[in-house]
KOLFINU-848746 format. One record per residue (C-alpha): residue in one letter; x, y negated, z. Coordinates in pm, whole numbers, plus 50000, padded with zeros to 5 digits. Example, Ala and Ser with C-alpha at 12.3 -4.5 7.8 and 13.67 -1.06 7.14 Angstrom:
KOLFINU-848746
A512305045050780 S513675010650714 
This chain:
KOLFINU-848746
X500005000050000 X501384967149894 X500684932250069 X499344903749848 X500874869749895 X497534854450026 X498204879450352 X499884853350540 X497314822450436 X494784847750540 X495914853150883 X496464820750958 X492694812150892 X491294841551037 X493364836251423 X491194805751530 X488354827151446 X489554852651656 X490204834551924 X486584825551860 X485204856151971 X487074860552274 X486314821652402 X481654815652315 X480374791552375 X478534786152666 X475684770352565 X474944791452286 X471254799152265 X469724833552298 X468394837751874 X466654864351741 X468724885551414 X469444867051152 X468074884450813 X469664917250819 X469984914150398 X471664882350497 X473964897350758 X474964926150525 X475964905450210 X478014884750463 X480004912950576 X480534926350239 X481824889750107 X484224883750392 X485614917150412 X485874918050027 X487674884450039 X489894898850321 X490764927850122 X491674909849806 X493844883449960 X495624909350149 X496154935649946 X497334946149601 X493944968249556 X493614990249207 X495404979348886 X496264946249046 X497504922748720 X496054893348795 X498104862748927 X499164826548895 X499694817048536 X502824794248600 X505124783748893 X503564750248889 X500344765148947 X501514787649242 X502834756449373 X499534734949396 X498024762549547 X500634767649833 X499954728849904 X496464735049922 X496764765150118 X499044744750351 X496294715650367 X493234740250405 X494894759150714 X495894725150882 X492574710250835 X490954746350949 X493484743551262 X492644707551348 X488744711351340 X489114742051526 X491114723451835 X488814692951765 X485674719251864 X487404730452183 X488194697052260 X484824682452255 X483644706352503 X483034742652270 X479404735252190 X477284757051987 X476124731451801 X479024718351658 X480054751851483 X476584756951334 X474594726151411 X475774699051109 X477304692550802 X479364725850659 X480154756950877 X483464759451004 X482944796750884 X482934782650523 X486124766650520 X488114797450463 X485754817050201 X485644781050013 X489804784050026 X489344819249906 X487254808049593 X490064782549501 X492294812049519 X490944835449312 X490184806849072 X494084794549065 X494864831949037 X492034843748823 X491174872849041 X487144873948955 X486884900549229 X488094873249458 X485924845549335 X482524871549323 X483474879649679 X484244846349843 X480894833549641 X478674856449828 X480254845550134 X480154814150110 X476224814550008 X475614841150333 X477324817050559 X475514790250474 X472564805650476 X472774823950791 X473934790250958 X471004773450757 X468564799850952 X470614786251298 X470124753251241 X466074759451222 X465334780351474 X468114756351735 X465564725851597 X462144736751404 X460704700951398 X463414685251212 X462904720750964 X459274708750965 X459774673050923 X462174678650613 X459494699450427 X456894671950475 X459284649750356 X460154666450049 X456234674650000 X455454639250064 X457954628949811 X456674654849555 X452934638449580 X454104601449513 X456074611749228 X453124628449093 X454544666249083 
């Protein structure tokens, strides 16, 4: 079994989360299961993207196309870990609230599967790309379904928005 060069960039995004699991949050609110379809095709995308970055797996011909381009993407990869890193101590910082891993903007969780996608594009792996795609769209769904059930009136008050905004415009 060989090791792929995104093994290293790999582990270096996947120790905060980690640490993660040994240090919850303790305000995290009891939920019920998130979709179990959801859950599944989560799993699948984050171990696929695991897999690929890690390892040389099956006739493994695809890489960078030039120096230069291996290049960019080692300044990126530099970037998207430090940025990862920093948000990461930000969260624990602020007090390790629930809410800020799942409550606004993007997912921490996306961060890496969203570096995985530029990856596979700058390497033109498409087993890379389908699989950090799929995560990407199961993490932000699943934290979509968090973010309702944590607040259902502003879920409510969204739709009636955007069905408020449908009638005026006549649709």
């Amino acid at each position: 079994m060989k090791f792929n060069i995104g093994f290293i960039p790999t582990l270096l995004l996947l120790i905060p989360v980690i640490f993660a699991c040994f240090k919850t949050p303790a305000d995290k609110p009891e939920l019920e299961d998130e979709n179990i379809i959801v859950f599944i095709a989560k799993c699948v995308g984050r171990f696929g993207c695991i897999g690929y970055m890690c390892l040389a797996i099956g006739d493994y011909e695809v890489g960078f196309s030039s120096k230069l381009l291996f290049l960019i993407w080692a300044v990126v990869a530099l970037l998207v870990i430090a940025l990862y890193w920093v948000l990461w101590i930000r969260h624990y910082k602020k007090g390790n609230h629930f809410e800020d891993i799942y409550g606004t903007g993007i997912p921490l969780f996306i961060i890496p599967a969203a570096f995985v996608l530029v990856t596979g594009i700058f390497s033109m792996n498409f087993m890379l790309i389908i699989f950090s795609v799929l995560d990407i769209v199961c993490e932000y769904c699943s934290a979509y379904g968090v973010r309702k059930r944590l607040h259902p009136a502003k879920a409510e008050e969204s739709s009636d928005e955007t069905e408020t905004k449908e009638n005026e415009d006549g649709e």
